[in-house]
C-alpha positions as a printed NumPy array, in Angstrom:
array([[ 87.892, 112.07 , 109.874],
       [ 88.135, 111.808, 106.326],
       [ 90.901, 109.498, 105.545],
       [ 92.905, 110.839, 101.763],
       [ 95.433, 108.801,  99.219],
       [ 98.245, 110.974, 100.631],
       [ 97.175, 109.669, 104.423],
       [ 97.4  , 106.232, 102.963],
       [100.458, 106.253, 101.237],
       [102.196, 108.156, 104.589],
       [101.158, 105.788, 106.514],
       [102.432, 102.811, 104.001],
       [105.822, 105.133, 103.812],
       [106.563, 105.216, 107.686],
       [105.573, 101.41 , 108.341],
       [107.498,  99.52 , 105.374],
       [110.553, 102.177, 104.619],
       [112.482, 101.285, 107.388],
       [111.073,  97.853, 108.154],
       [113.034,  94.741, 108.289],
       [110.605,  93.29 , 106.036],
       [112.22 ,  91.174, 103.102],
       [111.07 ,  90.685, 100.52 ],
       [108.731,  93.854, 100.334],
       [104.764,  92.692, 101.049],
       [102.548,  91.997,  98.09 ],
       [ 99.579,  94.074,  97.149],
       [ 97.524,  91.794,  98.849],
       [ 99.454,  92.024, 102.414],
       [ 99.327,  96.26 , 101.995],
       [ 95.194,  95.577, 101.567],
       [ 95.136,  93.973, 104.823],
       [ 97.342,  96.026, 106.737],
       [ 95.853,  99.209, 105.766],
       [ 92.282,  97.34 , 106.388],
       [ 93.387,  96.613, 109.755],
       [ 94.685, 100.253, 110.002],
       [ 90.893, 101.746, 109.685],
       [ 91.69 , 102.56 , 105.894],
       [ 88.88 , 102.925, 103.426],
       [ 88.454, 100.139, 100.326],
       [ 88.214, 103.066,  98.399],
       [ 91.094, 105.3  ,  99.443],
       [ 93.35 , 101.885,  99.764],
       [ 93.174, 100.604,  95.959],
       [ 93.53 , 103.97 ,  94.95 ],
       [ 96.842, 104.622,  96.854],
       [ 98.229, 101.096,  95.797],
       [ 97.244, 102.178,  92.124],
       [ 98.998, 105.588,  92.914],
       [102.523, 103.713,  94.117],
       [101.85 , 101.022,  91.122],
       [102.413, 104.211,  88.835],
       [105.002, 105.466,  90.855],
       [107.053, 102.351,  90.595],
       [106.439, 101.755,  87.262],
       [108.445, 104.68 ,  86.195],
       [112.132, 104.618,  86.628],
       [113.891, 108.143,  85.821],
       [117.167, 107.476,  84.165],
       [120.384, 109.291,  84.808],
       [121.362, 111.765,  82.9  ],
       [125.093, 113.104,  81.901],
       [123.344, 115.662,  79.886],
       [124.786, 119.503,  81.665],
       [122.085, 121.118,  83.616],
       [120.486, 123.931,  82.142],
       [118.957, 127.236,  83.262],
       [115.561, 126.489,  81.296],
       [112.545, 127.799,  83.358],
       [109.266, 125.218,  83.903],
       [106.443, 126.557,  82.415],
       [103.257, 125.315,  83.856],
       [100.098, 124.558,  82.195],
       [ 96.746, 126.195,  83.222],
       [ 95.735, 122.722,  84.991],
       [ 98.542, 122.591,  86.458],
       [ 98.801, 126.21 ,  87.912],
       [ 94.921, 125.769,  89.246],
       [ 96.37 , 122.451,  91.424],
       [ 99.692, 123.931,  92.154],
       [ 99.527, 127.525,  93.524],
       [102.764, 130.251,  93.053],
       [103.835, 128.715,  97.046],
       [104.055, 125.173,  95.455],
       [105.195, 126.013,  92.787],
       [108.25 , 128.434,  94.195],
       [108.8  , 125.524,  96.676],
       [108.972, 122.727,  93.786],
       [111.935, 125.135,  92.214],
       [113.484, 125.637,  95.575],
       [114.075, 121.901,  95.313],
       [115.464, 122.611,  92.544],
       [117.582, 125.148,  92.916],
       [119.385, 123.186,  96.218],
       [119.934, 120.094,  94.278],
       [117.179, 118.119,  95.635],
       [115.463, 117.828,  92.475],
       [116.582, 117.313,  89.445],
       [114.197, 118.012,  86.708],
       [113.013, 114.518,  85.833],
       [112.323, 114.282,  89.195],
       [110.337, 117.253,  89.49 ],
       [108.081, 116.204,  86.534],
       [107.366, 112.763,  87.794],
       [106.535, 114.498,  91.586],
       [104.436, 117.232,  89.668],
       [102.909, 114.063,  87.733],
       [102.243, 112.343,  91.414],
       [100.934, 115.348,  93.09 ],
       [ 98.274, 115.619,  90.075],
       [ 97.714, 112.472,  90.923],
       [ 96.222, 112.602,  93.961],
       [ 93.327, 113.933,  93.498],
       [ 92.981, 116.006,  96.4  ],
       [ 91.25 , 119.747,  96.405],
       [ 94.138, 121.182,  97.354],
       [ 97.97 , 120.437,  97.328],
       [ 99.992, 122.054,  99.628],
       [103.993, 122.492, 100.707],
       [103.23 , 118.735, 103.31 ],
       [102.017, 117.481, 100.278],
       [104.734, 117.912,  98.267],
       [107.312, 117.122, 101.152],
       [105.773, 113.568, 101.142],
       [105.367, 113.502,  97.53 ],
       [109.009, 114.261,  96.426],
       [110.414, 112.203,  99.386],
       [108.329, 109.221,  97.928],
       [109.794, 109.846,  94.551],
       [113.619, 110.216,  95.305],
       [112.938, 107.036,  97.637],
       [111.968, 105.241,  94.566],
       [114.615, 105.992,  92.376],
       [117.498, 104.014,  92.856],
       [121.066, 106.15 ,  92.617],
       [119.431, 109.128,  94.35 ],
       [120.312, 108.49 ,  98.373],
       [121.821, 111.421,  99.182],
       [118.572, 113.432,  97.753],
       [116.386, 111.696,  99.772],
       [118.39 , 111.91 , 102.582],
       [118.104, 115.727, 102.008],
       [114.317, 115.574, 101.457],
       [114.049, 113.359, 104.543],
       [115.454, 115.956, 106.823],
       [113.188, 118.957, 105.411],
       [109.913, 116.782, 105.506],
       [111.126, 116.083, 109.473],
       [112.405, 118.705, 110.426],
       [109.387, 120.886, 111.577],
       [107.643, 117.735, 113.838],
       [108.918, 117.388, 117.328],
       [108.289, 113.528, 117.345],
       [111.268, 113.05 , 115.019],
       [114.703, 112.281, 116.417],
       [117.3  , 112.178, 114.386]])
């Protein structure tokens, strides 16, 4: 099975989020453990380069009134995100998941990834991984949370 950056960083997401670990493991411990998990060299420096960028970017708050301006995407960006993905990315939207900022830096991380296709999963993960990273936004990520789990029967909540 061909491993992806997605299957990396999912993997990374369920082991460390909730982990006792403190302080969080250095670049160098995520190598190994995702070595030890049967991850590819190639697929594991990507990913870590992929959360690098991630946490490099912090998304300040805004007090500036939400407005009812429509995203217009680019052509690239329509041939990696189809109308689903799209419609999905404004559902998040439109139930206060996402706030705009947000949605550009997950539309920035799904690009990202590289992958053929990017589909509704994807951007579960994706936006979950955002909101996590951004501190002040909890509740949204408690929200996202609950929609990535609530389709798989292993979760218990």
């Amino acid at each position: 099975m061909k491993e992806t950056v997605l299957d990396v960083l999912m993997y990374l997401f369920e082991t460390f989020v909730d982990s006792e670990l403190e302080p969080e493991p250095d670049r160098n411990e995520l190598r190994d453990e995702l070595e030890h998990a049967g991850f590819g060299a190639r697929e594991i420096d990507r990913a870590l380069d992929w959360l690098d960028e991630l946490n490099s970017v912090e998304v300040a708050p805004s007090d500036a009134p939400q407005t009812a301006a429509v995203r217009v995407y680019d052509r690239y960006e329509q041939s990696r995100l189809d109308p689903p993905s799209r419609g999905y990315l404004l559902h998040l939207e439109q139930i206060g998941i996402l706030a705009p900022p947000h949605r550009e830096l997950a539309i920035d991380r799904l690009l990202a990834l590289d992958t053929v296709e990017i589909d509704i999963e994807h951007i579960k993960w994706v936006v979950m991984m955002v909101l996590f990273s951004q501190p002040g936004h909890e509740q949204a990520y408690a929200r996202m949370e609950d929609l990535v789990f609530a389709d798989d029967p292993a979760w218990v909540h």
